[in-house]
C-alpha positions in Angstrom: 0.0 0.0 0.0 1.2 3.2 -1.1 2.2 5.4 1.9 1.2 8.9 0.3 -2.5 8.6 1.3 -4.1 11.6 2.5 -6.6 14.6 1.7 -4.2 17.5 1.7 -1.6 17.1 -1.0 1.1 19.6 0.5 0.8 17.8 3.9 1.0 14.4 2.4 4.6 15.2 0.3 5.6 16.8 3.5 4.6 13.6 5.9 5.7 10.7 3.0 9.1 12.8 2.4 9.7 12.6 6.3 8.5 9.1 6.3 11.2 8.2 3.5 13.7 10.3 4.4 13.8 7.9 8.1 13.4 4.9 6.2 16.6 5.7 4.0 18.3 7.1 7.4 17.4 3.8 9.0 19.0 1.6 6.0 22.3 3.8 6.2 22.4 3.5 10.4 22.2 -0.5 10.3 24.8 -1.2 7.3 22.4 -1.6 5.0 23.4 1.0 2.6 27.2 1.3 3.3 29.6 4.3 2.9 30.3 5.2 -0.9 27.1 3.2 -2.1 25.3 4.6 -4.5 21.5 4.7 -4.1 18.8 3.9 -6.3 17.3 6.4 -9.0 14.6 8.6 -7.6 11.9 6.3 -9.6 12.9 3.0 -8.1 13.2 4.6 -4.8 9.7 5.8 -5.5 8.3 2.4 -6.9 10.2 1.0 -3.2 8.7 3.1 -0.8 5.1 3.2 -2.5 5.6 7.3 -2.8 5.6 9.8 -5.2 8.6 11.1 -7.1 8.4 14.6 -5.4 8.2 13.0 -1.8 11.6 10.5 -2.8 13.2 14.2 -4.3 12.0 15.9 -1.0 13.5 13.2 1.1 17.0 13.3 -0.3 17.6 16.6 -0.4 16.7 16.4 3.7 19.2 13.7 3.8 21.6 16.0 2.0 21.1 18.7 4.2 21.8 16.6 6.9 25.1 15.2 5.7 24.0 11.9 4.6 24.6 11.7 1.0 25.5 13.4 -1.8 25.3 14.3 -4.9 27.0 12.0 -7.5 28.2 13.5 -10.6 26.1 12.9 -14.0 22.8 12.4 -11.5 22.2 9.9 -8.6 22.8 9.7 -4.7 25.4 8.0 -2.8 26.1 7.4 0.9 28.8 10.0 2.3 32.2 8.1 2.6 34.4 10.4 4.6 37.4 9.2 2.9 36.3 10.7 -0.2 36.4 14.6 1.6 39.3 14.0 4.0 41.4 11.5 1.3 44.1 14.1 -0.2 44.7 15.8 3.6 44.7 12.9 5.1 47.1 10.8 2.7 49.7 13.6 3.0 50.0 14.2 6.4 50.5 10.1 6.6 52.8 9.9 3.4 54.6 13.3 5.0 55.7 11.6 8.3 56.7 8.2 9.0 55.4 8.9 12.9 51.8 9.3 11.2 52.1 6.2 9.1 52.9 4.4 12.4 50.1 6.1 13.7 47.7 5.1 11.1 48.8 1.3 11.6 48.4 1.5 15.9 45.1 3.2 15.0 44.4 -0.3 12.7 46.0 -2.5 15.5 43.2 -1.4 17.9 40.0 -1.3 15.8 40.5 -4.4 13.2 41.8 -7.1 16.3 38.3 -5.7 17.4 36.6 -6.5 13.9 38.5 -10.2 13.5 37.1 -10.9 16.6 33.4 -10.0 15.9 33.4 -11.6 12.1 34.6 -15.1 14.0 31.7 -14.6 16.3 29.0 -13.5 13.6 30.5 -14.4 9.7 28.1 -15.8 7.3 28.8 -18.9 5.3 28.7 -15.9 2.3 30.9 -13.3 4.0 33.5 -16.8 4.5 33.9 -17.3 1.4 33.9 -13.5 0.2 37.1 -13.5 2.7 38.3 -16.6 1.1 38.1 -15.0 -2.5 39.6 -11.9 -1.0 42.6 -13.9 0.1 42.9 -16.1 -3.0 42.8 -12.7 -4.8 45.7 -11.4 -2.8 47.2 -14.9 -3.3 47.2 -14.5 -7.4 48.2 -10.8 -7.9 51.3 -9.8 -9.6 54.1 -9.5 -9.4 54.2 -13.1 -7.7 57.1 -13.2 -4.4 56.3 -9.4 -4.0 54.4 -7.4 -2.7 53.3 -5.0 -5.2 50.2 -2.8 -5.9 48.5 -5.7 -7.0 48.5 -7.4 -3.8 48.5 -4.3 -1.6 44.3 -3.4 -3.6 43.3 -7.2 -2.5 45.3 -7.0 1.4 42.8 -4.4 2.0 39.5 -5.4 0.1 40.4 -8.7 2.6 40.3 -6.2 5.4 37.0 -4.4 4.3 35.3 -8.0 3.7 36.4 -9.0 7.7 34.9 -5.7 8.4 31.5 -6.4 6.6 31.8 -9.8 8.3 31.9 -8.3 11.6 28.5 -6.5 11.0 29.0 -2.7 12.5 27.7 0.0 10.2 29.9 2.4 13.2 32.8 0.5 11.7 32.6 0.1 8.4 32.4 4.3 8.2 35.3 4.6 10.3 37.3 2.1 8.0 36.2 3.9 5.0 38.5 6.5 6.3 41.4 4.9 6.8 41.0 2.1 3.6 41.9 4.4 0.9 44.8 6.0 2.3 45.6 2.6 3.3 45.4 1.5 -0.2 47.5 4.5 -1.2 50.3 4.2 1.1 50.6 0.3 0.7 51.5 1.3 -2.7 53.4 4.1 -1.8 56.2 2.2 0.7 55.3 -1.3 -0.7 59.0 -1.6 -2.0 60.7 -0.2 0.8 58.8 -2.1 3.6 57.4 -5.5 2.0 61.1 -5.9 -0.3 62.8 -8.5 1.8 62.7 -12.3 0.7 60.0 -13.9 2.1 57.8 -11.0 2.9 55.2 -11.7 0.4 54.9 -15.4 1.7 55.1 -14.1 5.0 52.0 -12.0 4.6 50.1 -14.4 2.7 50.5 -16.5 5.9 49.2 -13.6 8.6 46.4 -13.4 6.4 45.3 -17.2 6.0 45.7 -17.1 9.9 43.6 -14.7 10.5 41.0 -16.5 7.6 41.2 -19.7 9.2 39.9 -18.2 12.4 37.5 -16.6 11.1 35.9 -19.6 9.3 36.5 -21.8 12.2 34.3 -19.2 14.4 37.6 -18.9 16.9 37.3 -15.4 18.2 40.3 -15.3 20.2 42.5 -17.2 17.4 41.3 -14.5 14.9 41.7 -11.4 17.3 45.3 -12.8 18.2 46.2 -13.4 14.4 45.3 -9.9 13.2 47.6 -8.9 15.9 50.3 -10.4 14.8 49.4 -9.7 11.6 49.6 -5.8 12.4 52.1 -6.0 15.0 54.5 -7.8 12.4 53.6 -4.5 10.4 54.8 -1.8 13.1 57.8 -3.3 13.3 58.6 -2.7 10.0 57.9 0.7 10.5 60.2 1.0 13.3 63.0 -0.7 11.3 62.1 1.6 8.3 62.3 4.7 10.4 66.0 3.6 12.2 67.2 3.0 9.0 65.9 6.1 7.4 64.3 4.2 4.1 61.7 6.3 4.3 
């Protein structure tokens, strides 16, 4: 039943648009529109919601106001991703300090033992094997027995699957602040951190650990193994900065 039902039209677009406008909020609070995804057109949205046009139109642009979405360019709506406003300051003042990258990866240390934990406790049999693929991915990318910017894309679309695993919308925001300067500076340093023998191999191996947690539902195994995973990371950092290669 069509929810724009009422005797006064002005009032009705006003009440429907309200009414819309919550149900959109309410899809973006629990995950299930996530940052960066782009919403449906205004007429499937209206063909959804049993409303009019005006009233989907009218509940966007209070959405907008409120900092919610945005404006796509060439038409549509997407969910506001913080990375994509804060992405050039932020990825300079990481690439301009080592300190600040070593920041940026105690920051990670904290939050993603956190999300390990909760995907072993809550993963899907889908979000397993989207982890799996994620690692397989990483697995396959060139160049093989480094780590180039091949494998540094899929090391953190692995990390943004274990974070949809865990199930936080609070989470996956925060992440999307940190994933694409992540990406950026993986890339960046990835032949002056990752270059020794072995190191590809030896990530590969964090990463199944922390997988094989995961799938086995072993909460404390999978926070442990990011840890590692991340503490193996800040070391590198450390040696990087003593030895001034970067």
């Amino acid at each position: 039943m069509d929810i724009d039902n009422t005797n006064d039209p002005e009032s009705a677009d006003r009440g429907v648009a309200d009414r819309v406008a919550d149900a959109l909020h309410e899809r973006i609070a629990d995950g299930r529109l996530a940052p960066g995804e782009r919403l449906p057109g205004e007429r499937r949205l209206a063909e959804q919601m049993g409303a009019s046009r005006v009233s989907v139109r009218a509940a966007l642009q209070r959405l907008k106001a409120q900092g919610f979405v945005v404006s796509v360019r060439g038409g549509g709506t997407r969910v506001v991703s913080s990375a994509a406003e804060m992405d050039t300051a932020l990825t300079d003042l990481v690439r301009s300090k080592l300190d600040n990258l070593h920041d940026l990866a105690e920051i990670r240390l904290s939050l993603e033992t956190w999300a390990a934990r909760r995907a072993a406790e809550r993963a899907t049999p889908d979000q397993i094997a989207e982890i799996r693929a994620r690692l397989d991915a990483m697995a396959a990318a060139e160049p093989q027995g480094r780590f180039g910017p091949g494998k540094a894309i899929e090391d953190v679309r692995f990390h943004v699957a274990i974070g949809t695993a865990a199930g936080s919308p609070v989470y996956m925001h925060i992440l999307s602040v940190v994933r694409d300067v992540l990406t950026q500076m993986l890339s960046y340093h990835r032949y002056r951190l990752f270059a020794a023998p072995g190191d590809d191999e030896t990530l590969l191996s964090q990463h199944r650990a922390i997988f094989e947690a995961i799938a086995a539902h072993r909460p404390r195994e999978a926070e442990a193994a990011m840890g590692a995973h991340l503490q193996w990371i800040l070391d590198r950092y450390r040696r990087a900065s003593i030895d001034n290669r970067i």
